[in-house]
N, C-alpha and C positions, 0 to 999 in steps of 0.2 A: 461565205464559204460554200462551196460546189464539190463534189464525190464525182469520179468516174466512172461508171458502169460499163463493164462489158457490152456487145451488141447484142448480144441476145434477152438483155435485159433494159433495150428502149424502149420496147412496147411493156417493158412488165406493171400490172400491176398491183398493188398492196393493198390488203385490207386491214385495217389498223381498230381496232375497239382503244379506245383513249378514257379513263379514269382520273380526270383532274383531280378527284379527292385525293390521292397518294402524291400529286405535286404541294400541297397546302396541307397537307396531312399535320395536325400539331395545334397549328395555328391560323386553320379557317375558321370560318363562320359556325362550323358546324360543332370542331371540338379545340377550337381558342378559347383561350383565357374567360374573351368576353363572353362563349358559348355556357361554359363552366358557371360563369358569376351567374349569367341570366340562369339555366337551368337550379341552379342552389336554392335560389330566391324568388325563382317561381312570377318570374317576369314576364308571362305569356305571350304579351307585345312584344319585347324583346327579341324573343324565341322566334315568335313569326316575322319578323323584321331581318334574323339574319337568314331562316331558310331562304326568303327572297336574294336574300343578297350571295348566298352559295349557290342557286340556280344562276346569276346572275357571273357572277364567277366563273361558273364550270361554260356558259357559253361564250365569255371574253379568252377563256384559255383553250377551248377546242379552236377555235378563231386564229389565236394566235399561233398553235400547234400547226396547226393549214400551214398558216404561209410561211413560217420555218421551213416546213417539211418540201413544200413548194420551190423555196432561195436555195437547200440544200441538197434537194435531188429532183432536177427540173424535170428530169426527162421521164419521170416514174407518174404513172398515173394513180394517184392517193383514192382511196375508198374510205375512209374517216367515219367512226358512227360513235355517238354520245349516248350511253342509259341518260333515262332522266334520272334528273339530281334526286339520288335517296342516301337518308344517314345511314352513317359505318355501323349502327346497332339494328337497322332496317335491312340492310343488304352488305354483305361483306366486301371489301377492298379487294381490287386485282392485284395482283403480285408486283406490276411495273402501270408504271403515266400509259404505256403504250404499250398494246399486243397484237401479235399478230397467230394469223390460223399456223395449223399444223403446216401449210404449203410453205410458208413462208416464214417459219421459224429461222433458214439462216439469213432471214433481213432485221435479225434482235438486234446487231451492233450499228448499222443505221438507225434504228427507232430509237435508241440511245443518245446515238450523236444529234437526233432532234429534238430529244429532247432536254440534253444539257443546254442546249443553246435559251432555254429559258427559264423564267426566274418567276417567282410567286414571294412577294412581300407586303406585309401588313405595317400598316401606320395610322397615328394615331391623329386627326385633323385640329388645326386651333380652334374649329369653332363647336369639339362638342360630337364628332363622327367617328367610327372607324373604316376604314380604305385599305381593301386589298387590292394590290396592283400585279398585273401582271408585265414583265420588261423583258424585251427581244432586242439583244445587240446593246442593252444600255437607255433602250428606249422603252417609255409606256406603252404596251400596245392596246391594254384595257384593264377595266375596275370595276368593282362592284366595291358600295360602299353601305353601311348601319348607319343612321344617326345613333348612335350610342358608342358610350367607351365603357371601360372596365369601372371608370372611376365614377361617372354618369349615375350607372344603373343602381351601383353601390350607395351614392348620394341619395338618389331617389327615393329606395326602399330604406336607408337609414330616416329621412324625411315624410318617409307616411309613417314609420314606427312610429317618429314624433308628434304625428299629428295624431295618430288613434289614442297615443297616448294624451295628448291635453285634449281630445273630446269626452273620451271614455273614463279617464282615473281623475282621482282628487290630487290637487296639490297641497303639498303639506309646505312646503319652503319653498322661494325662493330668492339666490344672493346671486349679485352681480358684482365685478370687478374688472378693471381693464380689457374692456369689451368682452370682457365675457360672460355669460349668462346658466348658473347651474338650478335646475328647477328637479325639486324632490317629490314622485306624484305615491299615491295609494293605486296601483294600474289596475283598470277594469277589467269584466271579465274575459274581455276578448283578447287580452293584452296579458295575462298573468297567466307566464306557463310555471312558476316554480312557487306553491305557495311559503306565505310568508315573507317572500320577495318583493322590495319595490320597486317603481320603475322612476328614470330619471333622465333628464333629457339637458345633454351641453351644449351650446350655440358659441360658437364665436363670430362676434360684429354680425350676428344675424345668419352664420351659416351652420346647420344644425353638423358636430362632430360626432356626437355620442347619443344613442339612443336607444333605452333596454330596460327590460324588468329584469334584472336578474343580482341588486343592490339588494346582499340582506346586513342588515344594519346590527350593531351587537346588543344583545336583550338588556344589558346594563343601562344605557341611551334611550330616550323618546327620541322617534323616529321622527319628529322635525326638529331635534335638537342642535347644537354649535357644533357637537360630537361624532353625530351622524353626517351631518356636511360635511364637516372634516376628512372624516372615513373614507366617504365617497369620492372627495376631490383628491385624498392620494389616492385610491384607486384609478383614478383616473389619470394622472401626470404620469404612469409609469412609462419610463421611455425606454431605448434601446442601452442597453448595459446597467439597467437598474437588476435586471432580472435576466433568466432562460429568454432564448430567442424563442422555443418556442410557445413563448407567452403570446406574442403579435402574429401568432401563425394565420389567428383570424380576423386583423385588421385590417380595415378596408384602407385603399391606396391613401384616403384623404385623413383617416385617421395615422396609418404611420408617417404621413408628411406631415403630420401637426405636430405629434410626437416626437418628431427630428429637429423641430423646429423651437422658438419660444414658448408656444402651447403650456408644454408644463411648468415652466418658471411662473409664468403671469397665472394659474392654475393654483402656485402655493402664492401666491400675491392675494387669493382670492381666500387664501385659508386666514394670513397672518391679516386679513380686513375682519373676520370674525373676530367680534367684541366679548364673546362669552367663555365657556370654562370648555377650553380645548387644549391637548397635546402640547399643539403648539404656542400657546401661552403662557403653557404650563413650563415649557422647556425655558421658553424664552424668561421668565420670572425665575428659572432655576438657573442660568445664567449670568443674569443682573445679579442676582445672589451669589455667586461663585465670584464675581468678580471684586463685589463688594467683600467679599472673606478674606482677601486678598488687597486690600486699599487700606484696611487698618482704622481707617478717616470714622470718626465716631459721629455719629447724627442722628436725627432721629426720624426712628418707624413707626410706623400704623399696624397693631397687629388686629385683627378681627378674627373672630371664629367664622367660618364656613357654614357649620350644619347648627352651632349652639347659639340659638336667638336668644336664650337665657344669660349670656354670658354677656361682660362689655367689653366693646371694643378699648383699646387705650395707645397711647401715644410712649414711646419707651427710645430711651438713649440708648444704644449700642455701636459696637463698631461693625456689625454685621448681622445681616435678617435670623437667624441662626440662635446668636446669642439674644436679640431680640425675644425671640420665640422661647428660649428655655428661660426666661423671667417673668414671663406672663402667668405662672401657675402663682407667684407669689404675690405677683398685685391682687390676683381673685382673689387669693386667702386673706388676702389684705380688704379687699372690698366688701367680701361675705360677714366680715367682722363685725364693718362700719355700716351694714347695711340688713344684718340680720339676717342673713339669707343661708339656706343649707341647700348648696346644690354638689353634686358629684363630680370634681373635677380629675380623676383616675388619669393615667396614662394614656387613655384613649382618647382623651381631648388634644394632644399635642400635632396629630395630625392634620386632625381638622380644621389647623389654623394660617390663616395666611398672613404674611408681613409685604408691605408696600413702603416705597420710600415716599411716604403721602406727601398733600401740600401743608406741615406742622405750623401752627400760630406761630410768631414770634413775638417777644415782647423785649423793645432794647435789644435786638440784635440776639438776643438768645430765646432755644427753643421753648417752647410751653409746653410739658409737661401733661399726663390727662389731671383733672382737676381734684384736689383732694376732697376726701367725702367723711374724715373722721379722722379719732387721732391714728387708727392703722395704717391706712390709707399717705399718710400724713409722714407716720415714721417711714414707711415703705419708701416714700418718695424721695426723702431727705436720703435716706441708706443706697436708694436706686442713685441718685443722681451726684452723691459724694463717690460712690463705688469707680465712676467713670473719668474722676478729677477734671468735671467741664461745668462752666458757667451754664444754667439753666434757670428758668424761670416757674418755680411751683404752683401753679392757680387753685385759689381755697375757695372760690365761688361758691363752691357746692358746702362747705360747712356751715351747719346750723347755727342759729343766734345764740349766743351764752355759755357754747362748749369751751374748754380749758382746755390746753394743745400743751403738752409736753411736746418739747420740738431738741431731739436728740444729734442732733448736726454737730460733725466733726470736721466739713468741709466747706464749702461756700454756697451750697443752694440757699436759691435766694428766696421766701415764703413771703407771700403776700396775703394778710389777713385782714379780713373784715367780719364785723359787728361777733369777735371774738374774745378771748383771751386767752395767752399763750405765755409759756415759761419755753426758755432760749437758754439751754445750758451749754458748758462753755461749745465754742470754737461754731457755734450757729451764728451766719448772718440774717436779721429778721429782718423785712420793710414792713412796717406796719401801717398801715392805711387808716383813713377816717374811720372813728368811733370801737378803735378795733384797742385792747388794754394787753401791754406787752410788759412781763419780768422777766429783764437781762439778770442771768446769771453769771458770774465771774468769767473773765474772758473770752465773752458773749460780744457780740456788735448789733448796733440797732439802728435803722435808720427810721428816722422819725418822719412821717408826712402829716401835713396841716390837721389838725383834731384828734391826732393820737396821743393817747395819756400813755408815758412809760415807768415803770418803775424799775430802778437796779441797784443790784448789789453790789459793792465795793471790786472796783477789778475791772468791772464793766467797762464799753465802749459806747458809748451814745453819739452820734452825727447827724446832721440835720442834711436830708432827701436832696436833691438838687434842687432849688428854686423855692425851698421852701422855709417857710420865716418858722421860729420854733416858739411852740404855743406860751402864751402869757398865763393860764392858768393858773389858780392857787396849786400848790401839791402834785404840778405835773412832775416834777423829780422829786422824789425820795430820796436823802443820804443814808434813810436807815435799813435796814438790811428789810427785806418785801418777805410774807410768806410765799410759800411756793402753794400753787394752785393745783390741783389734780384730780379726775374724773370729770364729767360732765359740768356743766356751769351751774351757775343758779338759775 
């Protein structure tokens, strides 16, 4: 495109002072994006890498400005001068790309029309650079370019955090999970601006995401605990709509593209891999319980105390961890009995207890029960496992040789005893095992195994164990009425 000048304006000519800064103004070298990041973070290289490249700049755009100005008004002889390249905080911006003297003020609306003809755009290169280009008509006419991007610099300095941090601080944890790597440090002292803070460092498949002291963990938690990792990795997953946008106001490009990404999924992958006493265990074991309250299906749980080493664990038939758990105060009182023991078990033990749907023995296809230890223990068990109207299996392993078992059964737990004796009044079924001495009382049932002597009263039910031949012994049945046994043995 060409202008027509008057003739008295063939000879004229202009003198033009040109400010490239105010064409790129935003987004050069000087005050772009990437200017901003390097200056924040104290990139020094950086900094001196794009002043070259705004010198570099300012002379591919006075260049261009030329021959514009040259295609569009040929017949004018141009006078063009460039300050050298100073920042806008060094020397202030001219009002327009182009100016001319006081003689020449009404040649503004040509200075204009040359310099609409051109264009100043930045881009971002695939291998790792940034590229400002200068275009005339559609065409490149020159560039200056940083080996650096926004994202680069940000990488870089998140990656010596990283590194000052695993030279200088101790590590307290670290858990890996689906390529990802979270490492818990004590951060030195070059590294620790907020005491009490510790510092922590996220990798994924080897490329560092996250890197900071600034992790204060809650005083409840040792600070390499399941608790404190936990803490940190939600900390860390929080993505766009978990929270205020301006939560990520300070994320660097590669942390909100992780962020937008699988990042945080695989992030809580790497919590529900903690094996210890977390949140999310905790949720998840109040869940399998919620559902179990809800299933009805009676089976049996493992309940253990938490904090009381004093206490036993025990194995309990319920239809839910719940009920489970409100029966455990009666087997202790049951086991303190049989066991002499005075310990405190208040209300305040009921928390501290946990129920697992464990792997319970079976015996025959039914569960095993915890083992009796006396006759408390003994009634307890019989009263716990008629209560639930289910086949169960009582193990008496743990009773001492010579003790006498009143065995008060109204339902069909099954008691298996040895080197005992026991009274079975009515509606108890007993197995009585070798060397073990059982009195069936009135519609009482007994199953006899190989070497058990039994005695019963009138009414009784006696049947011989499966496979097993029934003893030849003198006086192994009595028809005449047995006394009844009670308290310890002989």
């Amino acid at each position: 495109m060409s202008i027509n000048t008057d003739q008295a304006a063939d000879s004229a000519v202009i003198t033009v002072v040109l400010d490239p800064r105010v064409a790129y103004q935003g987004f050069g070298p000087d005050d772009g994006p990437l200017a901003v990041v390097a200056r924040d973070l104290g990139a020094e290289e950086v900094i001196e890498d794009l002043a070259d490249a705004a010198e570099q700049l300012d002379f591919a755009y006075r260049n261009a400005w030329q021959t514009a100005a040259a295609r569009i008004a040929p017949d004018i002889s141009w006078n063009i001068s460039t300050p050298n390249h100073q920042p806008a905080e060094d020397h202030p911006l001219l009002a327009a790309v182009a100016m001319t003297g006081r003689e020449d003020r009404d040649r503004a609306p040509l200075l204009e029309q040359v310099t609409a003809a051109l264009a100043v755009e930045a881009e971002t290169l695939s291998f790792g650079a940034t590229r400002w280009v200068v275009i005339d008509g559609g065409r490149m006419v020159g560039c200056a370019t940083a080996q650096h991007t926004v994202m680069s610099v940000q990488d870089q300095h998140t990656a010596d955090v990283a590194g000052r941090m695993r030279d200088e601080g101790e590590l307290l944890r670290a858990v890996e999970a689906e390529g990802l790597r979270l490492e818990l440090f004590e951060p030195g002292a070059e590294s620790q601006r907020d005491a009490g803070a510790l510092g922590y460092v996220l990798t994924d498949r080897g490329t560092v995401i996250f890197a900071a002291a600034d992790f204060r963990p809650s005083p409840l938690h040792a600070v390499d605990s399941d608790r404190a990792v936990e803490a940190l990795a939600e900390f860390l997953a929080l993505k766009p709509g978990d929270t205020d946008n301006e939560y990520f106001a300070t994320y660097t490009e590669r942390q909100r593209l992780w962020a937008e990404s699988d990042g945080p999924s695989r992030l809580y992958g790497l919590i529900a891999d903690l094996p210890g006493d977390t949140e999310f265990n905790a949720q998840m074991a109040a869940d399998a319980e919620l559902a179990a309250e809800h299933s009805g299906e009676i089976r049996a749980w493992h309940v253990h105390p938490l904090e009381r080493t004093d206490l036993p664990p025990v194995d309990l038939l319920a239809d839910s961890p719940s009920n489970a758990r409100a029966q455990y105060p009666a087997y202790v009182a049951a086991w303190m009995e049989d066991t002499g023991r005075e310990l405190d078990i208040d209300g305040d033990l009921f928390p501290a207890l946990d129920v697992d749907a464990g792997d319970v023995m079976m015996h025959r296809g039914q569960p095993v029960v915890t083992p009796v230890r006396g006759q408390a223990t003994l009634d307890w068990a019989v009263e716990h496992v008629n209560h639930w109207a289910t086949e169960a299996y009582i193990a008496t392993d743990l009773i001492p040789t010579r003790v006498t078992l009143a065995i008060p059964a109204t339902g069909t737990a099954t008691v298996a005893i040895r080197n005992a004796t026991a009274i079975a009044h009515a509606g108890a079924r007993v197995e009585a095992h070798h060397r073990a001495r059982i009195t069936a009382l009135p519609d009482s049932e007994v199953q006899i195994h190989p070497g058990a002597a039994v005695n019963r009263q009138p009414g009784s039910y006696v049947a011989l164990a499966p496979e097993a031949r029934m003893p030849q012994r003198g006086n192994t049945f009595r028809q005449t009425p047995a006394r009844q046994h009670t308290g310890l043995g002989r």
